[in-house]
Structure formats: structure tokens, C-alpha cells
C-alpha positions as CSV (number, residue, x, y, z in Angstrom):
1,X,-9.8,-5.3,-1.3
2,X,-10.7,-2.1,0.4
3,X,-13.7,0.3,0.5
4,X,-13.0,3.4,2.8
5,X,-16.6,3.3,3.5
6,X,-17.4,1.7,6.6
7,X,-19.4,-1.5,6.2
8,X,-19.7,-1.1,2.5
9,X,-20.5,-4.1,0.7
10,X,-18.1,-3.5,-1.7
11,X,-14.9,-4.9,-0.1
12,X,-13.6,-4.8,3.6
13,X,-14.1,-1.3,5.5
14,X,-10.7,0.6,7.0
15,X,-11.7,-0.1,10.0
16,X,-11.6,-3.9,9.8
17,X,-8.1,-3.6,8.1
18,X,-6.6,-1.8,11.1
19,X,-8.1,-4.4,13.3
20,X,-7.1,-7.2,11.6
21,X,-4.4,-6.5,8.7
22,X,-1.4,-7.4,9.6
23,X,-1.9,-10.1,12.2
24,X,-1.3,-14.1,12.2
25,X,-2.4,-15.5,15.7
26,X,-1.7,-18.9,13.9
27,X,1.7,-18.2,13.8
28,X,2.4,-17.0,16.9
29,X,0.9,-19.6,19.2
30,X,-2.5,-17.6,19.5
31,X,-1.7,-14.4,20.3
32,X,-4.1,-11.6,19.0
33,X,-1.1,-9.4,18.7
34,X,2.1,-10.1,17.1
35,X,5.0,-10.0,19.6
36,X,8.0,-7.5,19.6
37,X,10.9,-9.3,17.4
38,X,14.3,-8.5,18.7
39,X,17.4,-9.9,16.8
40,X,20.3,-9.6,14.3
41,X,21.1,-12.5,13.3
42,X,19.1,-15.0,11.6
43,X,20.4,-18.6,11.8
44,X,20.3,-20.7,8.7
45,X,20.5,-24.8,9.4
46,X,22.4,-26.0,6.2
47,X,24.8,-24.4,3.9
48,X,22.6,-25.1,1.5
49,X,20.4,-22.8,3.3
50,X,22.6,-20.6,3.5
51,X,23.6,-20.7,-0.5
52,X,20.2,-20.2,-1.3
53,X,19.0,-17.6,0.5
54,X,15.8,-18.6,0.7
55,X,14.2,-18.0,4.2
56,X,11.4,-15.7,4.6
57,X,14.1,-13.3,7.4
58,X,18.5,-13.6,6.5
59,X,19.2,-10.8,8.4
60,X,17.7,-8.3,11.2
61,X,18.1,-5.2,9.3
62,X,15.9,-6.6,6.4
63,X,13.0,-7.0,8.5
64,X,11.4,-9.3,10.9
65,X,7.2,-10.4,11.7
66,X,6.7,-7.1,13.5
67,X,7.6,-4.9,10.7
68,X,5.9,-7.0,8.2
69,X,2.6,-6.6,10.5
70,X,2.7,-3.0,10.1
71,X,4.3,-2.8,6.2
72,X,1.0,-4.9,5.4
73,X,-1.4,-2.8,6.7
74,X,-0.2,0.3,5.6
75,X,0.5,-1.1,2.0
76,X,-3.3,-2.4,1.9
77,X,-4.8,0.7,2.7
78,X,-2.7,3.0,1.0
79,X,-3.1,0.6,-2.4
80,X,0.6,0.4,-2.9
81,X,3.3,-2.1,-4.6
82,X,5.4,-2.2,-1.3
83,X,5.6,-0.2,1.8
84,X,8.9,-0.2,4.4
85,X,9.1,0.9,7.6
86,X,11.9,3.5,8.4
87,X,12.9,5.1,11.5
88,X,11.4,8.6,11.2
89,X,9.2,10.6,8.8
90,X,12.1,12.1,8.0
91,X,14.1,9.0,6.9
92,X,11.0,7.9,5.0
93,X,11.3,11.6,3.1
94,X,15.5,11.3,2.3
95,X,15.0,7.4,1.0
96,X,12.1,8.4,-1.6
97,X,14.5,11.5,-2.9
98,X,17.7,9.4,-2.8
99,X,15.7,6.6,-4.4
100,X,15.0,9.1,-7.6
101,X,18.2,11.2,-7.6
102,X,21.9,11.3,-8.7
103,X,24.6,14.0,-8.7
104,X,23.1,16.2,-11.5
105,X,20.1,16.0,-11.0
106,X,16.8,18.6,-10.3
107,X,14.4,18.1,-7.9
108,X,11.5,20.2,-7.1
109,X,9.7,20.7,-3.8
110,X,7.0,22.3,-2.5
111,X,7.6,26.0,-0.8
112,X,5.0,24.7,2.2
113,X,7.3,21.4,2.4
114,X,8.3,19.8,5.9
115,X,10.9,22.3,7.5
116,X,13.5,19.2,7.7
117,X,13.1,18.2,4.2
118,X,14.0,22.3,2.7
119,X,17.4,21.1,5.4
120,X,18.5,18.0,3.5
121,X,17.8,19.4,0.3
122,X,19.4,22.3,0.8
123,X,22.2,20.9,2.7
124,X,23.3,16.8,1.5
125,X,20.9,17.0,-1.9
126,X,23.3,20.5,-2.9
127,X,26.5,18.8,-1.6
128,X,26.2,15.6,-3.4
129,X,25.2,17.8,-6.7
130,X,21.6,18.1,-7.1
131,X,20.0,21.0,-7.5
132,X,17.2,21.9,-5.4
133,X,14.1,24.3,-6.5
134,X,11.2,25.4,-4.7
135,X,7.5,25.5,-6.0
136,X,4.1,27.3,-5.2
137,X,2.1,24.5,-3.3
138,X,-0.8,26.1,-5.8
139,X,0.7,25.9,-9.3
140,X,-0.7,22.9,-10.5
141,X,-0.4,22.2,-14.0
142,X,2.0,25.1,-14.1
143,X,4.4,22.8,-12.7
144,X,5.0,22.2,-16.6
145,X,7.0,25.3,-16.9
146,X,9.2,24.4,-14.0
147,X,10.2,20.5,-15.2
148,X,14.1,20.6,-16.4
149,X,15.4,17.9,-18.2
150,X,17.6,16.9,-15.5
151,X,14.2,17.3,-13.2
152,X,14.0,13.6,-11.6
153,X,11.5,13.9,-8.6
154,X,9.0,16.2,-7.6
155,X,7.6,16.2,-3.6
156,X,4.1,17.3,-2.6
157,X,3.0,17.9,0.7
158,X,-0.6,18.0,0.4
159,X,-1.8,20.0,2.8
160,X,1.8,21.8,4.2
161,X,2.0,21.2,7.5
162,X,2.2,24.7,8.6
163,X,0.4,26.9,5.9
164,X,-2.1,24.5,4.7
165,X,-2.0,24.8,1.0
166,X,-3.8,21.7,-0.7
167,X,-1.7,20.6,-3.8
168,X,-3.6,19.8,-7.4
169,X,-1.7,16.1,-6.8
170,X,-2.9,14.6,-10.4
171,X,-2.0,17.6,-12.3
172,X,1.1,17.4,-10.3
173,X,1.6,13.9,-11.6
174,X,0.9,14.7,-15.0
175,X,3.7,17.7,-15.4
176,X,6.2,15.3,-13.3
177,X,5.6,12.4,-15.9
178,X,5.2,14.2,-19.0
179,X,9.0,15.8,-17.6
180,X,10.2,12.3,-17.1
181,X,10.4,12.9,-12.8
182,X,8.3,10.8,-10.0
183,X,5.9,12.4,-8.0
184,X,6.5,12.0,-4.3
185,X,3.8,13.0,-1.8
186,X,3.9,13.5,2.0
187,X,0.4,12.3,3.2
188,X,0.9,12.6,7.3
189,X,-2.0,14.9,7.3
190,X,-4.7,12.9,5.9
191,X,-3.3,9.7,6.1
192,X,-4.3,7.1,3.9
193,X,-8.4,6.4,5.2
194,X,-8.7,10.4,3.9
195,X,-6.6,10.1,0.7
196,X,-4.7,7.7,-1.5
197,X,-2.1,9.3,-3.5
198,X,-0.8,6.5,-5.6
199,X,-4.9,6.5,-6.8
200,X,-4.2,10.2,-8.1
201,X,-1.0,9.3,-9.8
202,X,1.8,9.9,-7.8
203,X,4.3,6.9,-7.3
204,X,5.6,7.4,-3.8
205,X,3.9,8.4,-0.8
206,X,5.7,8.7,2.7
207,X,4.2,9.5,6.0
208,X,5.7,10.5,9.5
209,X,4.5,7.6,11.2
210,X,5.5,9.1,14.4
211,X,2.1,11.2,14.5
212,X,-1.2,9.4,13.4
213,X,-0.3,5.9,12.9
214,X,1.6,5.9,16.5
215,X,-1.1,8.4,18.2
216,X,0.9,8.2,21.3
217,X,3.9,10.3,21.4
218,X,5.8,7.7,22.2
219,X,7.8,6.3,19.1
220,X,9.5,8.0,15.6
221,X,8.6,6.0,12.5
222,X,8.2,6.4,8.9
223,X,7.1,4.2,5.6
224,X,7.6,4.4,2.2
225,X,5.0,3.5,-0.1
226,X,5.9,3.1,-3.5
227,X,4.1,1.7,-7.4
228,X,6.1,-1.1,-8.9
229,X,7.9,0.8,-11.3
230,X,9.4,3.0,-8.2
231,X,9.9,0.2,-5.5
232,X,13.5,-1.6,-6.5
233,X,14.8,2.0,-6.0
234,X,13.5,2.8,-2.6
235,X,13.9,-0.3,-1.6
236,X,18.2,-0.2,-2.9
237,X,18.2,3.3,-1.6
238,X,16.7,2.1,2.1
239,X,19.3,-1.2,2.2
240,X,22.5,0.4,1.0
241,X,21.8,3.6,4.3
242,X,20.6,0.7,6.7
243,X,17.4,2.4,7.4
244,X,15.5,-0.1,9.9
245,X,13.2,0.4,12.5
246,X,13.8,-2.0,15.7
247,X,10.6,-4.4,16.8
248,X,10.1,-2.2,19.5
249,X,8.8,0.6,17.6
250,X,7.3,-1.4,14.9
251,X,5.3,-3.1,17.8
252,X,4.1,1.1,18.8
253,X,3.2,1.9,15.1
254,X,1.4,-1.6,15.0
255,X,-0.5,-0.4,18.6
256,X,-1.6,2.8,17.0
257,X,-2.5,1.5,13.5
258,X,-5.5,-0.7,15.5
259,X,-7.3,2.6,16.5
260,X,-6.3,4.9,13.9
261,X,-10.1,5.0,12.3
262,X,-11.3,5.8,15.3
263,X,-8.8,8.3,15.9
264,X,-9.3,10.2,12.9
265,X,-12.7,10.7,13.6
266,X,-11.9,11.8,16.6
267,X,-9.6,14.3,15.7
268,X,-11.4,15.6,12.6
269,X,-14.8,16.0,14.7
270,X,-13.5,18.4,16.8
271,X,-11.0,20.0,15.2
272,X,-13.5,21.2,13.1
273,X,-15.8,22.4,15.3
274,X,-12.4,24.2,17.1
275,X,-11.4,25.4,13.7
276,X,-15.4,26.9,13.1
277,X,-15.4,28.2,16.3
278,X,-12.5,30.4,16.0
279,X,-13.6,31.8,12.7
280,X,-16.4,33.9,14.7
281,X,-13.6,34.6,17.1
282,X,-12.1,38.7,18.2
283,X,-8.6,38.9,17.2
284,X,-8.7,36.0,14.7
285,X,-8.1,37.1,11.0
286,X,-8.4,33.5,9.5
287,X,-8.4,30.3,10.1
288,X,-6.3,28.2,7.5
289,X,-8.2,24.3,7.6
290,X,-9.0,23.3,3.9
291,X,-12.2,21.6,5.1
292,X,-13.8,25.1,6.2
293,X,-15.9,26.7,3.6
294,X,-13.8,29.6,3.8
295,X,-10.2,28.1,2.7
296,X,-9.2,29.2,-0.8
297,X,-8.5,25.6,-1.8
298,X,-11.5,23.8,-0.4
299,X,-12.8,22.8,-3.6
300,X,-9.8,21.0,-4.2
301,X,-9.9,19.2,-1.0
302,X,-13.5,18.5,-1.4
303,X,-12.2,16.9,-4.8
304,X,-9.6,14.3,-3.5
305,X,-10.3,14.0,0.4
306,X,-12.5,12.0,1.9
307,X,-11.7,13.8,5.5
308,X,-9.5,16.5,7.5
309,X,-6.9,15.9,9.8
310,X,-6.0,17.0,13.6
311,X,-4.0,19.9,12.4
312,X,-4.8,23.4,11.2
313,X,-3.5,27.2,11.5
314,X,-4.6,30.1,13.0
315,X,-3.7,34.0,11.9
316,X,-3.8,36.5,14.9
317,X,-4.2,40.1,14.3
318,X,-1.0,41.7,14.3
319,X,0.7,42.1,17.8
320,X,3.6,42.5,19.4
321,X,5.7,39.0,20.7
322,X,5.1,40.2,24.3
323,X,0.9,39.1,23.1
324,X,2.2,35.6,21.5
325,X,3.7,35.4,25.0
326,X,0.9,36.0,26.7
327,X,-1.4,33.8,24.5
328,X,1.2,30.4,24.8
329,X,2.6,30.8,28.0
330,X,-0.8,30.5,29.9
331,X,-2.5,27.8,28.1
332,X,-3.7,25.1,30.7
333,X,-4.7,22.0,28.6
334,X,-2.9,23.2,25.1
335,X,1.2,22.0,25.5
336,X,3.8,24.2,23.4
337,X,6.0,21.7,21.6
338,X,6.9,20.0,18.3
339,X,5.2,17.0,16.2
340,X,1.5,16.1,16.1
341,X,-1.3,13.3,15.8
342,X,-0.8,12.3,20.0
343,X,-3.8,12.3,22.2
344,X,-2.5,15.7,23.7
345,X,-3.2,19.0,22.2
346,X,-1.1,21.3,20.7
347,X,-0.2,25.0,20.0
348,X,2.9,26.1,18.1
349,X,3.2,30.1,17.1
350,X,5.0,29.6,13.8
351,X,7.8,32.5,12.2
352,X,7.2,31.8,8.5
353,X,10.9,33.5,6.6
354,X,13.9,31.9,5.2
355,X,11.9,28.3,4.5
356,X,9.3,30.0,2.3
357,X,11.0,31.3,-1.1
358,X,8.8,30.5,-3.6
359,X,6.0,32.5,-2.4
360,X,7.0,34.8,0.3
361,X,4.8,34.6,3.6
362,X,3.4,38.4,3.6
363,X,0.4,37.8,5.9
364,X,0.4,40.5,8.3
365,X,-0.2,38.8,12.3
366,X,0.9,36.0,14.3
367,X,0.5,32.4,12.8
368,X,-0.4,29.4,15.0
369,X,-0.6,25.9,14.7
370,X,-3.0,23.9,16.2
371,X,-3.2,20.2,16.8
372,X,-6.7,19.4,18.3
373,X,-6.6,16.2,20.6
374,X,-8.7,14.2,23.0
375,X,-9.5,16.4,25.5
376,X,-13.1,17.7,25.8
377,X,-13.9,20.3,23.0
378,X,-15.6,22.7,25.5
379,X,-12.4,22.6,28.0
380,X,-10.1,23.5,24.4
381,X,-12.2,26.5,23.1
382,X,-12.5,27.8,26.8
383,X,-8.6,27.6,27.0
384,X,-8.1,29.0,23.5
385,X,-11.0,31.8,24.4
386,X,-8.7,32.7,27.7
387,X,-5.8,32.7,25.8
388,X,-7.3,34.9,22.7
389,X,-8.3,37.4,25.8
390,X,-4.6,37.5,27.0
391,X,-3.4,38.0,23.7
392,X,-5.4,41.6,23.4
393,X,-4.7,42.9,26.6
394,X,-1.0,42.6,26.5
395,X,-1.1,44.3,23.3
């Protein structure tokens, strides 16, 4: 039992999950940390063995005690029937649809989904028959009007990773049922200490467990969290593509898991106070974090969160590239590249076109994305406040 209050009385805090879930010294000689299980092949003593298919492992691909460490954390927290670990976020994403859809099918997505995701769809879901159809992240229980009745899954992103949109998930849940479709939901932002999905009624839930369960930048991983009725399918859909992550990685995702409370705080503290303090800032027409005040969904965050992640946006007056130049290229502790959820800051400058379709991006200015790290909050928002400065004299 869990209570994502730390040291409530009323079951065992997140915190003490991370630290201990997962883990049997007992069977591994003593050791606090369960040790990196390499191997294909599983040996079986008997035929009879064999025939009966018994053992706890038969083959590598179906899992070994480092994967199960991290599949039973993650499944605890996140209050799920069964969770897998899958090579990438992305792999997590493709299983969950492939899990709920055959040629002839409809699946609807969220406009602010997960750039790669808008690429399968649009690509391997259209070539192997499915339609694909693209929703505003704010329509609710409008989705009604949408559902099809060859509509079989409907993914959430809640926030979208790039424009920050917070998703009405149980009214979500309600249309996709009521339509016969599962709800699916992206939760890398939040991750499961700030909000439970499968609580709010949707039946899978995946995560890119390359950014805040790793926290390093060091490995790609993803899980799939799925109800009961949902789980034979993911977990058919994840054996007949040979998704697997190797012990090696599983071992990195198990590393970050053991500080991701701690983390989180971390990174919500003072990208918060970042995200604030650019609000007051020349230059700076808005700041798109749904825990600010000032975010037009922030009721509905209040309503299912319980906290905010590392990542926001920021909107720029309008300028030419030669000032998104100038603001990137001389950033001294902020790094210009791809992902999220390390220990290193990030800045992106985002060109919202062909992957929004739903609802046009028509804000006029330059969109960044911001991943607050580790570093000293005072050394960031001098680096940002030299960078802002750049960005209006080469204007």
C-alpha cells in the first residue's frame, strides 16, 4: 500500500518504495542492490522441467531479476495490474497502440502528443490500415463527438511536452469508454509520485524512462503500465516484436528510481522559482508551466497533480532567428540538445508547424523549452538573464 505523502500513517510513503521496492538482498547473497543479469538462455534440469514450463525465467527476452526489480516498483507506485520494461519511451508508446489496434481501426491522439509518436502513427499505424486523428489536448468531454465506431484507443499526453496543455484525463476516460476505446496516457512529465493515471480511469500509462526514472542521461528505457482488462494485450503485443530491455539498462533505471523523490523535489523547486522568475522578465510574453497561477489550465492541474515537473516553455517576443541565435548559442551552464529529466539543464527553441493540426500553433514569438536541473538556481536565471539581454540586442 502506498500513500504519496511522505511519512503518512496511512500506508508506506514514495520515498520508502524507491528505496526499497524492488530489492531482495536475501536472494542475492546480501547485496543491497540487485546485480546486472546478463543472459539468453535459461537452462532447465529435467525434461520434465522443460515440459512444464514452470521456472520463474525460460528465456532472456521474457525478463530476468533486474527487470523484475524495476517492473515492481514502478507497478506499485503507479497502482497498476502489470508494468514491463521496454527499451525506449518510444517502444513503451508503439506496444500500448499495437496492443489496442488492428488494420481498420481509429485511433485518436493528442495534437500536443510526443513528436515521434505523430511519426509512427502517421507512418506504420496508416500503412498497416489504421487511421490516425488528432485532438485538442483541451476538449475534454468533447472527445465524445470525435469517438468512431472503429475508434479503439485514445492517447493523452498530459501535460504535452512542448506546449504544456493539461488534459481533462477522467473526462477523457469517460468518452474513450462510453466509445468502446482504451485510454492511453503518457505520464513522463509528472511521473507517477505527481499523478496516477490508472486512479483517474485510464487503462494504460507509459513513460519515457530515459528521463526521470534514469536522471542521468545515460540509458533509453520505457514501461508500460496497464489495468487487468488491458495487460494480456500489451503484454502479446511486447512478446510477439521482442521488445526487451538488457540488465544493463534495467540496472540504470533501477539506479535512478532510488532517488527519483528526491529528484522531483528538486527539480520542481526550482523550476518553479525559474519559471516565476521569468514571468517578471523584458522580452518574455509567457511562460507556459501549468503550476503558475497564470497557465490557463491550472485549475485542472491543481485538480489531478500532486506536483510539477523539470520541464516548461517559454514564449519570446517576436524576433528574428539571428536573436534565437544569439540567446542559445551563448548559454554557459544551459546545453542545447534533445530529451530531459538528467541532472543537466536544458534549452531547446522549438518550431511548432506540420506536428500541430488540430489546433494550429498561431502564437506570435519564439518558443523555448526549458528543462531546469541541478545546478544552482541563481547561476541558471543569471545565464537565462544574459541570454534574454542577447536576444534583444541582436534584434
Amino acid at each position: 500500500m502506498i500513500d504519496n505523502k511522505s511519512g503518512s500513517a496511512g500506508g508506506l510513503s514514495v520515498e520508502t518504495v524507491l528505496t526499497h521496492g524492488g530489492r531482495e538482498p536475501d536472494e542475492q547473497f546480501g547485496f543491497v542492490n540487485t546485480p546486472v543479469y546478463r543472459g539468453s538462455t535459461v537452462l532447465f534440469k529435467t525434461l520434465a522441467d522443460l515440459e512444464a514450463q514452470q521456472q520463474r525465467y525460460l528465456y532472456g527476452r521474457a525478463g530476468n531479476p533486474t527487470t523484475d526489480g524495476v517492473e515492481t516498483i514502478i507497478n506499485e507506485l503507479e497502482g497498476a495490474h502489470r508494468t514491463r520494461l521496454v527499451p525506449s519511451g518510444l517502444a513503451a508508446i508503439t506496444i500500448a497502440l499495437m496492443s489496442c489496434l488492428k488494420a481498420g481501426d481509429d485511433v485518436l491522439i493528442t495534437d500536443s502528443a510526443y513528436e515521434p509518436t505523430r511519426a509512427f502513427a502517421d507512418g506504420f499505424l496508416q500503412r498497416m490500415g489504421v487511421t490516425a486523428r488528432y485532438y485538442d489536448p483541451r476538449i475534454g468531454a468533447g472527445l465524445a463527438g470525435l469517438m468512431q465506431p472503429n475508434t479503439k484507443a485514445v492517447l493523452a499526453e498530459s501535460p504535452g511536452s512542448l506546449t504544456f496543455e493539461i488534459q481533462d484525463l477522467p473526462a477523457l476516460a469517460k468518452a474513450a469508454h462510453d466509445g468502446g476505446a482504451r485510454l492511453i496516457v503518457d505520464n513522463s512529465w509528472a511521473s507517477p509520485l505527481y499523478l496516477q493515471p490508472l486512479k483517474l480511469g485510464a487503462d494504460l500509462v507509459v513513460h519515457a524512462a530515459t528521463k526521470m526514472f534514469v536522471g542521468h542521461s545515460d540509458a533509453f528505457a520505457g514501461t508500460i503500465s496497464a489495468n487487468a482488462e488491458s495487460w494480456p494485450e500489451v503484454e502479446k503485443a511486447r512478446r510477439l516484436l521482442g521488445f526487451f530491455t538488457s540488465g544493463d539498462d534495467a540496472f540504470l533505471v533501477a539506479r535512478g528510481l532510488r532517488t527519483l523523490a528526491i529528484r522531483m523535489k528538486e527539480h520542481q523547486q526550482r523550476a518553479l522559482d525559474i519559471a516565476s522568475w521569468l514571468e517578471q522578465q523584458s522580452e518574455v510574453v509567457q511562460v507556459l508551466h501549468p503550476a503558475l497561477p497564470s497557465h490557463p489550465d491550472h485549475a485542472l492541474w491543481h485538480r489531478d497533480f500532486k506536483g510539477s515537473g523539470s520541464l516548461f516553455s517559454v514564449l519570446l517576443a517576436p524576433a528574428p532567428r539571428a536573436s534565437v541565435a544569439a540567446f542559445v548559442d551563448g548559454l554557459s551552464l544551459f546545453s542545447m540538445g534533445y530529451s530531459w529529466g538528467g541532472y543537466e539543464s536544458l534549452c531547446l527553441p522549438l518550431k511548432l508547424g506540420k506536428n500541430r493540426t488540430a489546433v494550429p500553433w498561431t502564437a506570435e514569438g519564439n518558443l523555448f523549452r526549458l528543462h531546469v536541473g541541478l545546478e544552482g538556481v541563481d547561476d541558471l536565471k543569471a545565464d537565462l538573464a544574459a541570454a534574454i539581454e542577447r536576444y534583444s540586442r541582436a534584434r
